[in-house]
VEXDREN-2710 file (C-alpha; in Angstrom, 1 decimal):
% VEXDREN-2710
k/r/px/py/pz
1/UNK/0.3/8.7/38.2
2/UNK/3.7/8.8/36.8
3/UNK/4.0/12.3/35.0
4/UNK/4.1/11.9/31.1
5/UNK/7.5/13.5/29.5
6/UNK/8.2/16.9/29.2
7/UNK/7.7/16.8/25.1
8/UNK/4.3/15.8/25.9
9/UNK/3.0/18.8/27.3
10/UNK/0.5/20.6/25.3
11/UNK/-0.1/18.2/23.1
12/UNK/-3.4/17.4/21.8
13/UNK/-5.6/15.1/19.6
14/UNK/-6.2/16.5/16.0
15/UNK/-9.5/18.0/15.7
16/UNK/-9.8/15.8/12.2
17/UNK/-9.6/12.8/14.0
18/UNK/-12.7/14.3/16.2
19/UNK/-14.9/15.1/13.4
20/UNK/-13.9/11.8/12.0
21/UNK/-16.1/10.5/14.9
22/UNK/-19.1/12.7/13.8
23/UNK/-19.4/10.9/10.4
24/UNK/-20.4/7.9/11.8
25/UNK/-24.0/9.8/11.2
26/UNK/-24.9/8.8/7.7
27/UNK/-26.7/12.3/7.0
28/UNK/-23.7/14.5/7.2
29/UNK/-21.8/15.4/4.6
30/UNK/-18.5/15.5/5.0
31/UNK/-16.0/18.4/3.9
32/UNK/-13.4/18.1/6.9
33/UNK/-11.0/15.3/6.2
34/UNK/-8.6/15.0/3.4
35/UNK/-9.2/11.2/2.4
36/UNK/-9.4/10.3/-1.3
37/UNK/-12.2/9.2/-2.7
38/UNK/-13.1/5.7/-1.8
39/UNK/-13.8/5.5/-5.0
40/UNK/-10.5/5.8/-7.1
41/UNK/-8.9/2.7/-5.4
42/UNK/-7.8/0.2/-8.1
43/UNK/-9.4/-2.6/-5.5
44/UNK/-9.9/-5.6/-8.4
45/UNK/-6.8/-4.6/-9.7
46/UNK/-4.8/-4.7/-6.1
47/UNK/-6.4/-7.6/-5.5
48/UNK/-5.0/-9.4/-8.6
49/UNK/-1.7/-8.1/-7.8
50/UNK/-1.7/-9.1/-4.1
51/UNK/-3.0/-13.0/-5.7
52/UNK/0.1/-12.7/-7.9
53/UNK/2.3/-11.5/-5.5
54/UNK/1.6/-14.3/-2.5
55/UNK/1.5/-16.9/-5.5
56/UNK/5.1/-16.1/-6.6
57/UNK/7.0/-15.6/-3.6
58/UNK/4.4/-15.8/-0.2
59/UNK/6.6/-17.1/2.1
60/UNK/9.4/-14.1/1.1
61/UNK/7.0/-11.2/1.2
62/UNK/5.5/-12.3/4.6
63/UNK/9.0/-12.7/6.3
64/UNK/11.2/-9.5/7.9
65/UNK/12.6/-7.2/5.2
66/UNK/15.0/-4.6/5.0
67/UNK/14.4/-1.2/6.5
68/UNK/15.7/0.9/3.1
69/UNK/12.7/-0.5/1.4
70/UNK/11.3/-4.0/-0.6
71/UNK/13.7/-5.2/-3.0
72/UNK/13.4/-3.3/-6.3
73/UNK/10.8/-0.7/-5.2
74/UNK/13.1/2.2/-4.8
75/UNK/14.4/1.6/-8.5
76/UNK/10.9/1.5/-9.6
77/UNK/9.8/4.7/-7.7
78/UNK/12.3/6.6/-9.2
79/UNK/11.7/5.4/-12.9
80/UNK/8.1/5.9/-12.8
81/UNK/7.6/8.4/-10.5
82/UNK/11.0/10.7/-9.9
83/UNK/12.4/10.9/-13.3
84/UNK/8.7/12.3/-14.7
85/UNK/8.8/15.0/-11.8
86/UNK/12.7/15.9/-12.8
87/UNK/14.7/14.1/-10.8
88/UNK/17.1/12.6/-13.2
89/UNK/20.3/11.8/-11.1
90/UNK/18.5/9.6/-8.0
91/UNK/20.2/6.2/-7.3
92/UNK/18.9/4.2/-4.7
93/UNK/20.6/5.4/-1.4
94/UNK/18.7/8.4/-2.1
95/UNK/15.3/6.5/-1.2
96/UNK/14.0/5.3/1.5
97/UNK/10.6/4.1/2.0
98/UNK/8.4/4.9/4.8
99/UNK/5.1/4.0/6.1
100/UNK/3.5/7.0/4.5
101/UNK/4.7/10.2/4.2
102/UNK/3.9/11.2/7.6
103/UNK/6.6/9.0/9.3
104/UNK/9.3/10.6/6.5
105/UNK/8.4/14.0/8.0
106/UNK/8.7/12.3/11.8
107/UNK/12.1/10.6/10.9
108/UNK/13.3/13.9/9.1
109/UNK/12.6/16.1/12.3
110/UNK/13.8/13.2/14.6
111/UNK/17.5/13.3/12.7
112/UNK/18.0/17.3/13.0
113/UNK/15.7/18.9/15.6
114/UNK/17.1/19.2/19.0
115/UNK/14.7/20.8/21.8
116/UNK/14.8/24.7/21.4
117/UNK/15.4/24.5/17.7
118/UNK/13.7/26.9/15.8
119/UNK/12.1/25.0/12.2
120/UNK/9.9/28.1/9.9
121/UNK/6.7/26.7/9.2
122/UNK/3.9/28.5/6.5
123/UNK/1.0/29.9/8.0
124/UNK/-1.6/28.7/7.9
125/UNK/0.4/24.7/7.5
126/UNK/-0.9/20.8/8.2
127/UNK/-1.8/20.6/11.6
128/UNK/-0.8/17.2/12.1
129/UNK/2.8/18.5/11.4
130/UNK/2.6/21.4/14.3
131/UNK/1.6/18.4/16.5
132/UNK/4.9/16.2/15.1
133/UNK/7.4/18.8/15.6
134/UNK/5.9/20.4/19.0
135/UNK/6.7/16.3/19.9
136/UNK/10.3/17.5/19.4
137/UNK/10.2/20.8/21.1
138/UNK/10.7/22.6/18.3
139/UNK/10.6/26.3/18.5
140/UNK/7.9/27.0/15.5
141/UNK/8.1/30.8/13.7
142/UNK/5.3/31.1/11.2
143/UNK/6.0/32.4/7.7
144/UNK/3.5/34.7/6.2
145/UNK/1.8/33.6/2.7
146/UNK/0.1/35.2/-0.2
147/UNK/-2.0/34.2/-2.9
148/UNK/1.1/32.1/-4.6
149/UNK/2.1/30.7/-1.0
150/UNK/4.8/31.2/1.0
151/UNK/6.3/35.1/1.0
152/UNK/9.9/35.1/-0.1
153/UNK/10.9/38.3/1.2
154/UNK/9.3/37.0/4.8
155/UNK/11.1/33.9/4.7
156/UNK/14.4/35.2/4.2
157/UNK/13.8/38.0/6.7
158/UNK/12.9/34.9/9.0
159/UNK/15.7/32.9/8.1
160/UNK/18.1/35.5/8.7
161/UNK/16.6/36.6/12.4
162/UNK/16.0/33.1/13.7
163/UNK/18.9/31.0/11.9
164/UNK/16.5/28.4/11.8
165/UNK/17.5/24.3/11.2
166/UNK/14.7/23.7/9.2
167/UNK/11.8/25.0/7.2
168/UNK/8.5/23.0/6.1
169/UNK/6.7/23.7/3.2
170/UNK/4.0/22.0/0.8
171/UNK/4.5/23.8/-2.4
172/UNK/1.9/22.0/-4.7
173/UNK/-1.7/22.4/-3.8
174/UNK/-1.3/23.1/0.3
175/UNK/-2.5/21.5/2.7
176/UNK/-5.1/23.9/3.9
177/UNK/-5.2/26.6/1.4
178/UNK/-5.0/24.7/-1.8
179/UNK/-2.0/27.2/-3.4
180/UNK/0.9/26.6/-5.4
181/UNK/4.2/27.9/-5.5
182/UNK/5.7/29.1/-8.4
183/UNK/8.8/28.1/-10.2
184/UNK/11.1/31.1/-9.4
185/UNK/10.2/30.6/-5.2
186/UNK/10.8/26.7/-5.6
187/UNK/14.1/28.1/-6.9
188/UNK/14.5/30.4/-4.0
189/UNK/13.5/28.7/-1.7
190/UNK/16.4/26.2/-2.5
191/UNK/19.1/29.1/-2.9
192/UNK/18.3/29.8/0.6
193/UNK/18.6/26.8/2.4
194/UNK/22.3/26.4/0.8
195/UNK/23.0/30.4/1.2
196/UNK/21.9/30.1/5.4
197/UNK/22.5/26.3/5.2
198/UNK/19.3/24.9/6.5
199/UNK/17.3/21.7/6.0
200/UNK/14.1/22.2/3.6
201/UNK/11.7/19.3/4.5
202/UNK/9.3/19.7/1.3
203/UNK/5.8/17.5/1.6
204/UNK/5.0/17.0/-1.9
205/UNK/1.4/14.1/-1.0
206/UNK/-0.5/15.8/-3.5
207/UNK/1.8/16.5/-7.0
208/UNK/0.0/14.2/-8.9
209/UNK/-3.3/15.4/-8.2
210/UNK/-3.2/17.9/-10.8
211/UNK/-6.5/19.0/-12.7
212/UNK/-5.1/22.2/-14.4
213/UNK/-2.5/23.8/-15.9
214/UNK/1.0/22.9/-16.0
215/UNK/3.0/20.7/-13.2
216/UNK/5.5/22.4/-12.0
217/UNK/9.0/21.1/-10.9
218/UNK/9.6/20.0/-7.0
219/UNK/12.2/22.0/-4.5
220/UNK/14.0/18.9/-5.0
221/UNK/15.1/19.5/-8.7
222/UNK/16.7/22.6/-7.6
223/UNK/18.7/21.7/-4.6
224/UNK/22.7/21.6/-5.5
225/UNK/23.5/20.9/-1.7
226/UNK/21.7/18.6/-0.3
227/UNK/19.6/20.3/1.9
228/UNK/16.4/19.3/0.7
229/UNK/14.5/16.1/2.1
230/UNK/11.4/15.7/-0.3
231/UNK/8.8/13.4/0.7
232/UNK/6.1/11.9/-1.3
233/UNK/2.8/9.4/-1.1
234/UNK/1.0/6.5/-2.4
235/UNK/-1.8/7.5/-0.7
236/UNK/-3.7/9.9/-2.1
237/UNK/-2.6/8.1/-5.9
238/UNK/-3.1/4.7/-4.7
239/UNK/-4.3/3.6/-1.4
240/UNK/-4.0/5.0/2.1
241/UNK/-4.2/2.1/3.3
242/UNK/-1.2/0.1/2.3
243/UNK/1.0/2.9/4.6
244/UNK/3.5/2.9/1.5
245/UNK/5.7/6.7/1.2
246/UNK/8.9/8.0/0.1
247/UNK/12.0/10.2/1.1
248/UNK/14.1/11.1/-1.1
249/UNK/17.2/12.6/0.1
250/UNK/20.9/13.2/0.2
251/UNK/22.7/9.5/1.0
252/UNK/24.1/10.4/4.3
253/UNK/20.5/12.0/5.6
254/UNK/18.7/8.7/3.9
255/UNK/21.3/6.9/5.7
256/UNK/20.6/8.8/8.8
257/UNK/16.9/8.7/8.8
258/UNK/17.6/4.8/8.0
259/UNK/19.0/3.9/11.3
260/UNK/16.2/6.4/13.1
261/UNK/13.5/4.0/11.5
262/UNK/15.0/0.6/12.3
263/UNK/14.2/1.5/15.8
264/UNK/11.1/2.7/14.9
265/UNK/9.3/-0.1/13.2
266/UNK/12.5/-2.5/11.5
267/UNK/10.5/-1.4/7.8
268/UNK/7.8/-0.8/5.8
269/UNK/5.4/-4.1/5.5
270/UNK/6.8/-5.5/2.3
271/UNK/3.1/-6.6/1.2
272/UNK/2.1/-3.9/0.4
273/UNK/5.2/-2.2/-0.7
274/UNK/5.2/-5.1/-3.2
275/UNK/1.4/-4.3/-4.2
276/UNK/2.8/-0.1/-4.6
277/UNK/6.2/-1.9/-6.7
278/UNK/4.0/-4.2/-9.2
279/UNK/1.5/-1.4/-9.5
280/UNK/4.2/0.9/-11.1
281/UNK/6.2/-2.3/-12.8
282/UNK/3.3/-3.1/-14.6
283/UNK/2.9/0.5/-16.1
284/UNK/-0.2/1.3/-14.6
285/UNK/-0.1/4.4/-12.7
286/UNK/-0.8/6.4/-15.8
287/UNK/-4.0/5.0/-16.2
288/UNK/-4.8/5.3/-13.3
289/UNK/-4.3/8.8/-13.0
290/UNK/-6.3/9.5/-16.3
291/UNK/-8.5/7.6/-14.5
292/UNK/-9.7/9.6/-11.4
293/UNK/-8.5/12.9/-12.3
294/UNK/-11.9/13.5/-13.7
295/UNK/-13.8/12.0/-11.0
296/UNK/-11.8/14.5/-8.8
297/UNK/-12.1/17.9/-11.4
298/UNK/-15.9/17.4/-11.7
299/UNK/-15.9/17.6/-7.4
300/UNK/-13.6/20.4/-7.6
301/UNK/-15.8/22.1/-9.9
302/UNK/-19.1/21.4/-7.7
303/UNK/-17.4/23.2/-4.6
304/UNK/-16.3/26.3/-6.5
305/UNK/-19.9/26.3/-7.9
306/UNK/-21.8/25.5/-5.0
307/UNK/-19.5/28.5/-2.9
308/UNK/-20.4/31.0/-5.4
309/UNK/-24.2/30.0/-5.5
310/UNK/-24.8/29.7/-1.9
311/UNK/-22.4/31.3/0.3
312/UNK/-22.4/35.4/1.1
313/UNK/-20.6/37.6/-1.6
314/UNK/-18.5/38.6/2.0
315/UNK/-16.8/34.8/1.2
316/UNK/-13.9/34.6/-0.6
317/UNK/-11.7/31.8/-1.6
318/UNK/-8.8/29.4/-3.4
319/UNK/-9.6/28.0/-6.3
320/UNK/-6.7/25.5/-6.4
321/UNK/-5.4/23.6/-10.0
322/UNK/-5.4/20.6/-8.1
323/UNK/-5.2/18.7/-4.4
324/UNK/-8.0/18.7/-2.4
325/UNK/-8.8/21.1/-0.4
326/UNK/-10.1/24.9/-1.2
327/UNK/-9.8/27.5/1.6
328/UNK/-11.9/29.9/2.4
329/UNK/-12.3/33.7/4.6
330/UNK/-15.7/34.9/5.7
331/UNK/-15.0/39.5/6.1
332/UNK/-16.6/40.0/9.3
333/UNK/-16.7/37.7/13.1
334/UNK/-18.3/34.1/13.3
335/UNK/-17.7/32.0/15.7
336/UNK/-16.2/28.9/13.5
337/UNK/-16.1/26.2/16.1
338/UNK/-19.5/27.1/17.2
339/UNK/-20.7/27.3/13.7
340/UNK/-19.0/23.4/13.1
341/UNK/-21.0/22.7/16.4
342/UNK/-24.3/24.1/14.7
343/UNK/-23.6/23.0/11.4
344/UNK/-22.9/19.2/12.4
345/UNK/-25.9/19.2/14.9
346/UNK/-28.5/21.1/12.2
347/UNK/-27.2/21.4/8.9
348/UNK/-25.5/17.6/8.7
349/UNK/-22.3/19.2/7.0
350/UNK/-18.8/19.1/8.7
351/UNK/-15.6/21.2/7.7
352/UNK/-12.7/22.5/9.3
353/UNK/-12.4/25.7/11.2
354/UNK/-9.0/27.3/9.4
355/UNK/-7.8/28.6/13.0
356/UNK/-6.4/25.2/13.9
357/UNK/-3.9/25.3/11.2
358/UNK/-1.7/27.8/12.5
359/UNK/0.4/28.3/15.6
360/UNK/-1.7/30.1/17.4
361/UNK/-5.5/29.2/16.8
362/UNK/-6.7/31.8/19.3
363/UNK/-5.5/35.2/17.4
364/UNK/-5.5/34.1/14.1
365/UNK/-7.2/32.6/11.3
366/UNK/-10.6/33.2/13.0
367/UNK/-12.9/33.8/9.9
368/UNK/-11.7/31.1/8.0
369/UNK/-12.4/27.3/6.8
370/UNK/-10.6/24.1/5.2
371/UNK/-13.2/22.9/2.6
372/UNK/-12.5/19.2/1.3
373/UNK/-13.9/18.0/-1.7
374/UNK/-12.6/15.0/-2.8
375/UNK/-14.6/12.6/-0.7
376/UNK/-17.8/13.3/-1.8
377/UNK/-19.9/12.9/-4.9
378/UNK/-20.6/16.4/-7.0
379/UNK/-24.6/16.0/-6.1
380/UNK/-23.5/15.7/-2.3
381/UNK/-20.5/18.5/-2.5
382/UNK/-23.7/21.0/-3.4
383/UNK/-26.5/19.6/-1.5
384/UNK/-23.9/20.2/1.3
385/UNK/-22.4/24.1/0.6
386/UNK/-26.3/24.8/0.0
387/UNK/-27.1/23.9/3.3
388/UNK/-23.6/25.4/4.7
389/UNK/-24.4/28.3/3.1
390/UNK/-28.0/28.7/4.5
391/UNK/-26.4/28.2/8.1
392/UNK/-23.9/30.8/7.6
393/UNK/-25.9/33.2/6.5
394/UNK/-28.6/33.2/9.1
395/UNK/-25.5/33.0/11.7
396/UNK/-24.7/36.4/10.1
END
């Protein structure tokens, strides 16, 4: 067989997508993936709007568009959506939509990281972003966190070691731990990448998912050089289906990441970047928001419950504002993949062991677990940490 290239090697399916095979099983509960409820998709109302849509102009919307993004989406995206998170001076070739936020993080990497290059990542991070930029050979340096995220002091220390081209961060509700950075390190943060002139790549999916206290300006608002590419989602706020995201970015990166995505897939399908452009036309994200933020608190709510009813005292976790994930650390060895084995085969719940979100899973984050609650209902959530719980602490 012909050998596979060189970027290839070590690369290896997610262990989501895995346990995404186990839930075929209608008995388990399900806190491993990170998919919205099923229930907070607008369906009659995308369904009207896709009617509308294919009424008005069919024929256009089903023909080749243009890779920056369907007609006036970009304008609409930043009326309803950028200006309300503080970005006040955005014109168009600022934007460009992707399908999803994930392919803005693959066209940002592709447009900067040459093999060998080192990018800083927070540790623990999203796994499915390790996997992206180990495609690219990227030379991956973990940056230590604390209970308000990523650690300042380390980063810099980092930065000025390792001179690295890029550093990825989620700074609202993190992907897995749940934390958010404050305002003074989004600043920082910022100040850095134009003091050591590096490229922040900041994956902001879950901003909007806020159930507490006070949002909290992006990186982005900050940045007085350009060196931050920002990247946000219609899926968890909309649909993750319709494959709609955004970068926002400095013109001659946009412009940049523009021509690295015509080769890619020519653009966006303009469907359903029409259904994203009416949905925020017509005024209704909003609503929506007041909608299934409530839905989402009372699940958030179950989980801290349900952990502090059934788990051992020895467990200690987030307790995020928002998002939806809440991380926690067992004091003491257990076997986490084993105990996902048991718990799937016995107990009917899945979760995520925490050592596959950082760089190396075999020496660290051993005692530790990604929780998701957002995909299940509140009477589910506890039935599930009860049994969870029970398994953990007769593993114990």
């Amino acid at each position: 067989m012909v050998s596979f290239a060189k970027r290839m090697d070590g690369i290896t399916g997610s262990i989501i997508r895995e346990i995404f095979k186990l839930l075929a099983d209608p008995e388990i509960i399900s806190f491993g993936g990170g998919n919205p409820a099923k229930e907070s998709f607008p369906l009659e109302t995308v369904k009207a709007i896709t009617r509308e849509i294919l009424d008005e102009s069919g024929a256009g919307v089903l023909q080749y568009g243009t890779t920056e993004g369907y007609s006036s989406l970009p304008r609409s995206y930043i009326t309803h959506i950028a200006q309300k998170k503080g970005l006040t001076n955005l014109k168009e070739d600022n934007i460009l939509i992707t399908c999803g936020s994930s392919q803005g993080l693959d066209l940002t990497a592709r447009v900067f990281v040459d093999p060998g290059d080192v990018v800083l990542v927070e540790s623990p991070t999203f796994l499915g972003t390790l996997q992206m930029l180990n495609t690219y050979q990227a030379k991956l340096v973990p940056v230590r966190m604390d209970d308000e995220g990523a650690d300042i002091n380390d980063l810099e220390e980092k930065v000025k070691k390792y001179r690295p081209k890029m550093f990825y961060v989620i700074p609202t509700f993190q992907n897995p731990t749940g934390k958010t950075l404050g305002r003074a390190r989004r600043e920082s943060i910022a100040r850095l990448a134009e003091k050591y002139d590096f490229i922040v790549m900041e994956d902001d999916p879950y901003g909007d998912l806020r159930y507490r206290g006070e949002p909290l300006p992006p990186i982005k608002s900050f940045d007085s050089c350009g060196n931050v590419v920002m990247l946000n989602s219609f899926s968890k706020i909309l649909s993750p289906g319709l494959r709609v995201g955004v970068a926002v970015g400095d013109p001659a990166i946009i412009r940049k990441m523009t021509v690295a995505k015509q080769s890619n897939d020519a653009h966006t399908s303009n469907l359903t970047q029409a259904i994203a452009d009416a949905f925020l036309k017509k005024g209704l994200l909003p609503g929506h928001l007041a909608e299934i933020l409530p839905m989402y608190t009372r699940r958030l709510d179950a989980m801290l419950t349900g952990i502090d009813a059934y788990f051992p005292e020895t467990f200690t976790h987030t307790s995020p504002e928002g998002g939806l994930f809440v991380w926690g650390e067992l004091a003491g060895g257990l076997d986490m993949p084993a105990l996902l084995k048991a718990a799937t085969s016995q107990a009917k719940v899945a979760f995520i062991p925490g050592q596959y979100f950082y760089l190396d899973p075999a020496a660290m984050g051993q005692n530790t677990m990604r929780l998701n609650f957002s995909a299940a209902a509140p009477e589910r959530i506890t039935e599930g940490l009860e049994r969870l719980g029970k398994l953990i602490k007769n593993a114990l």
